[in-house]
N, C-alpha and C positions, 0 to 999 in steps of 0.2 A: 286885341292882338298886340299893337304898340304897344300898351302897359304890360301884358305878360312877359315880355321879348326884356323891355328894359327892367323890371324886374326877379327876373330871374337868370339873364345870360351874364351877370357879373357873379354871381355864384356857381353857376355850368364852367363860368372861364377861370374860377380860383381851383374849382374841384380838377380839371385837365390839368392845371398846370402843376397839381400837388401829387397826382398822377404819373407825371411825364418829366417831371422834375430831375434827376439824376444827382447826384452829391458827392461825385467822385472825381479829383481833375485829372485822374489818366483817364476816364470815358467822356471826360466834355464834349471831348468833338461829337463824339456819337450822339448826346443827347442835344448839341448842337444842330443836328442837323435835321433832326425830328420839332424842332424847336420853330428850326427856320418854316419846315412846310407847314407849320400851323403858323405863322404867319407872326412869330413873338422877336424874332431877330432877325438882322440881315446876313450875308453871306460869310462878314466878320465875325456872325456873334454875338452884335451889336445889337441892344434890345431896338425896336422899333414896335410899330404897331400899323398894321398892314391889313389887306380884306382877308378875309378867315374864311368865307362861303357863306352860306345863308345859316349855318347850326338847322338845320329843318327838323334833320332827323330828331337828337334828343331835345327839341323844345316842342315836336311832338308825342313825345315817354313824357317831359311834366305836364302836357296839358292832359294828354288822357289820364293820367295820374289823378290832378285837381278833379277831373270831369266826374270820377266815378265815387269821389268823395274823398278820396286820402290826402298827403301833404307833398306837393314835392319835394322839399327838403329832403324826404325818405330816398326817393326815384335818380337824386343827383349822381350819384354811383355809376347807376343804368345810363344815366342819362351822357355821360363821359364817356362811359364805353363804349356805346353806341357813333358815340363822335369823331371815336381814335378808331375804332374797325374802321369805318367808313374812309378814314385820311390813311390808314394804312394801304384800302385798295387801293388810295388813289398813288399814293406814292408806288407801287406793284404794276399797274396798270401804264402807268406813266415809262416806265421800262419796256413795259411788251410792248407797247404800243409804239415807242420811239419818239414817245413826246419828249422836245427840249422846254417847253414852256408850259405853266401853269397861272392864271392869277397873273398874270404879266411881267412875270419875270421866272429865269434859270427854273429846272425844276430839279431836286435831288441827285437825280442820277447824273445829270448834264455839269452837274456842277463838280461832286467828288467820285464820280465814277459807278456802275453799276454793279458792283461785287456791294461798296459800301452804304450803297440807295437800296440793296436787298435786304443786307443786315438791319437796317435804318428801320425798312418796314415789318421786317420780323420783330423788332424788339416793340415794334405797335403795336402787332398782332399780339403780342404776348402780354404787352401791359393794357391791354383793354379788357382780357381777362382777371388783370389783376386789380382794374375799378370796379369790375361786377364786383369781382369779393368784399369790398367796398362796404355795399349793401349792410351786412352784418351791424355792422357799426354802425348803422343809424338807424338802429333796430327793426327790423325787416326781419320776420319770422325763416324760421331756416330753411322749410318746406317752399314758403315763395321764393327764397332765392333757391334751392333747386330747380324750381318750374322755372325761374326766369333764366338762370344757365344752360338749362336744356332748349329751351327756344334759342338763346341765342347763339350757343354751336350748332343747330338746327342749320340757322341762319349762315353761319360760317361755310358751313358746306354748300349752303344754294349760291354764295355770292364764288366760290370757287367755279360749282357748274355754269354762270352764267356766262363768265370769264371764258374760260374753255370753249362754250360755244360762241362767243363774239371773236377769239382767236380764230377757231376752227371757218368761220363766215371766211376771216380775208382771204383766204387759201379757196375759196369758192367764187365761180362765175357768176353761179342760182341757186340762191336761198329762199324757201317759201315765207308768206307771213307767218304762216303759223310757226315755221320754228324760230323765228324772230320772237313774237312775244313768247316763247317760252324760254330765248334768251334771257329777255329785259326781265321775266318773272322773277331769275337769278340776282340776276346783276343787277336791279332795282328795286323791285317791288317788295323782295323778300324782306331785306332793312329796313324799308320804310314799314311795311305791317309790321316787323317784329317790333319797333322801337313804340308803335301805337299799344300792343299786346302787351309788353313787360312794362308799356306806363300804366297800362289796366290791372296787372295782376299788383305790383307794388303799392297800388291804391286800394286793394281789396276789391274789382270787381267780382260781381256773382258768376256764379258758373257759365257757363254758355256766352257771357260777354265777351270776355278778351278772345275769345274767338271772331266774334260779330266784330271788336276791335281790328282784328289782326285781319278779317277782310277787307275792313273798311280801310286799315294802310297800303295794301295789297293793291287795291282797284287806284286809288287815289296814283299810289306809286308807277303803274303800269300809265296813267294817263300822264304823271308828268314828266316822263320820258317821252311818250309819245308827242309831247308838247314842245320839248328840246327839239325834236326833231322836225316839228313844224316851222319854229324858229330857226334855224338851221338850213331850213331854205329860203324861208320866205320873211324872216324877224329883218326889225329895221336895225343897218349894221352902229349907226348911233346907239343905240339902247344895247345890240346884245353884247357889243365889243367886238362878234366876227365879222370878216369882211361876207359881202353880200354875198349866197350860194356858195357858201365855204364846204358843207358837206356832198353838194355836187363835186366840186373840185376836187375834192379825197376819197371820190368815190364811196364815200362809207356807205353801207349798207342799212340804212336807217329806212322806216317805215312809209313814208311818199316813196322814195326811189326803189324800193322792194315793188311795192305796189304797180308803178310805173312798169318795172322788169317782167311782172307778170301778167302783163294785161293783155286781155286777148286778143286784142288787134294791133296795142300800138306794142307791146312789149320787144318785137323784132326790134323795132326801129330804137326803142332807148336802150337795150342791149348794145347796139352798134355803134352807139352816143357814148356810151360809157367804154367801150371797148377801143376808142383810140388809143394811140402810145402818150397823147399827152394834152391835157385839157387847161385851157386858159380863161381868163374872163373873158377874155371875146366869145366865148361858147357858151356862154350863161342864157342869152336871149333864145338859142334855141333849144338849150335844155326845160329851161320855165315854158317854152312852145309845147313842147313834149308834155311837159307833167301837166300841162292844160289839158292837154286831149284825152290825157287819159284820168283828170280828174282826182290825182291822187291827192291836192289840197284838202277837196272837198269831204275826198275817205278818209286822212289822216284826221281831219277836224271830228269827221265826226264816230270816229271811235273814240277819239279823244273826250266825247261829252259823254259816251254811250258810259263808258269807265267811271267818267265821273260822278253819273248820279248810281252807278253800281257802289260805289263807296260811299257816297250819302245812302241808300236806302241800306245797305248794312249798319251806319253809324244810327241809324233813325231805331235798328232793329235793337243796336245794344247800349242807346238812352234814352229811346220810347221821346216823349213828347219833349225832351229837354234834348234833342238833337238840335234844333233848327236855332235854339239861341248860345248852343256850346263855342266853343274854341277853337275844336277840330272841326265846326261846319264851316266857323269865320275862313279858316285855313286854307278848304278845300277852295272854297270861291272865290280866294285871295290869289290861290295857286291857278286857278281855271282861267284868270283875266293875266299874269302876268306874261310880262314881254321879255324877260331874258332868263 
């Protein structure tokens, strides 16, 4: 995984930036500011070189890519675009949600305003379209890039739905699990499968794979949200960067505290935990009391595996005996142990 990662994310980071590049100095600022949240300049403009995220998504499009026999070279395209949709939600999400901070410092909107943090993310939205087109050019049959454009507005619209229903949650007291994960199906899972699916078809997987692909990102994706959110209560605040019980404190409606809310004994009482006017760390010890009694560590953990090997036995179904020493199995169990 190290060797793929350092072999291949210096050409994923030449391909975004020939992408996102701009050449015009009346729109600088604008591509300035798309520049900054991928992490290439500071608030000046000033080149730097900053955390960018993990690239998960498209350095899993070239591994499925390599997996199923093709070149990534081909998948690079894919694999950009997948990188910019994804930093588009975040700059979109970043707005609704009222985040000022990202990656530890200012984020878009906080910085030059939210009419201009909009436009910033539409001109993503729109040039991640325009690295799929990409594809063509490093020869990639025209029917596979049809099929991989069609997944990926597919995708466009789930990660819209997902959004929508994580809005529509705050505005709510009670949320069930089940429409929680069919939140995070949106807002997570769908990116992560599509980016496994369109590195399968751009590699020439056989029929029925990049299906078996696109579950296996699917499952994976659902459990490493579910995983965030385990950390998010319980992660050491050394390693994740938040402070301890951060998503207690924001209330947010993540999978322990759902779970907690609906529990059929203790759910009165963490209703009424969370229903104060205002919650502080001194309320941490009895909130972690609550989600003890009602055991939601233990549920959240173990959906979280249930998902995981739901995604290993789909990856097992679509490369048969060469799942267990691929990339994307490295991945999965790399993703299942990690702590932030």
């Amino acid at each position: 995984m190290k060797q793929f990662s350092e072999q291949w994310l210096p050409p994923l980071e030449a391909e975004l930036r020939a992408v996102l590049a701009g050449n015009e100095p009346a729109t600088a600022a604008h591509y300035g500011m798309i520049h900054y949240h991928m992490g290439w300049v500071d608030a000046e403009f000033r080149p730097v070189t900053l955390p960018a995220g993990k690239r998960l998504r498209p350095l899993l499009c070239l591994m499925a890519c390599q997996e199923v026999g093709g070149d990534p070279v081909q998948a690079l395209p894919a694999a950009a675009a997948l990188e910019i949709l994804h930093n588009f939600s975040l700059v979109h999400d970043d707005i609704e949600d009222g985040d000022e901070r990202r990656r530890h410092r200012p984020t878009v909107w906080a910085l030059w305003g939210i009419p201009q943090a909009i436009n910033a993310g539409d001109a993503m939205f729109a040039l991640a379209f325009a690295a799929l087109q990409r594809l063509s050019a490093r020869g990639v049959a025209p029917e596979t890039v049809l099929a991989a454009l069609q997944l990926f507005t597919e995708t466009c619209v789930a990660l819209t739905e997902g959004q929508h229903l994580d809005m529509a949650f705050e505005q709510r007291a009670w949320v069930s699990v089940d429409e929680y994960m069919r939140m995070i199906q949106g807002k997570t899972a769908a990116l992560i499968g599509a980016s496994v699916a369109i590195g399968g078809l751009i590699g020439g997987a056989a029929q029925g794979v990049d299906a078996s692909l696109r579950r296996f990102g699917q499952s994976i994706g659902l459990a490493f949200q579910i995983q965030d959110d385990i950390l998010g209560v319980w992660g050491d605040p050394t390693v994740t960067g938040k402070a301890a019980g951060a998503d207690i404190l924001r209330r947010k409606k993540s999978l322990p505290l759902l779970h907690a809310l609906n529990h059929p004994i203790h759910g009165d009482a963490f209703r009424s935990f969370l229903s104060r006017p205002e919650l502080t760390a001194d309320d941490l010890p009895e909130a972690m009391e609550l989600l003890a009694r009602t055991a939601s560590y233990e549920y959240a953990t173990q959906q979280m595996h249930c998902l995981y090997q739901a995604g290993l036995d789909a990856l097992q179904e679509a490369l048969g005996e060469r799942a267990e020493r691929s990339l994307l199995w490295a991945t999965a169990q790399w993703l299942m142990h990690r702590q932030m």
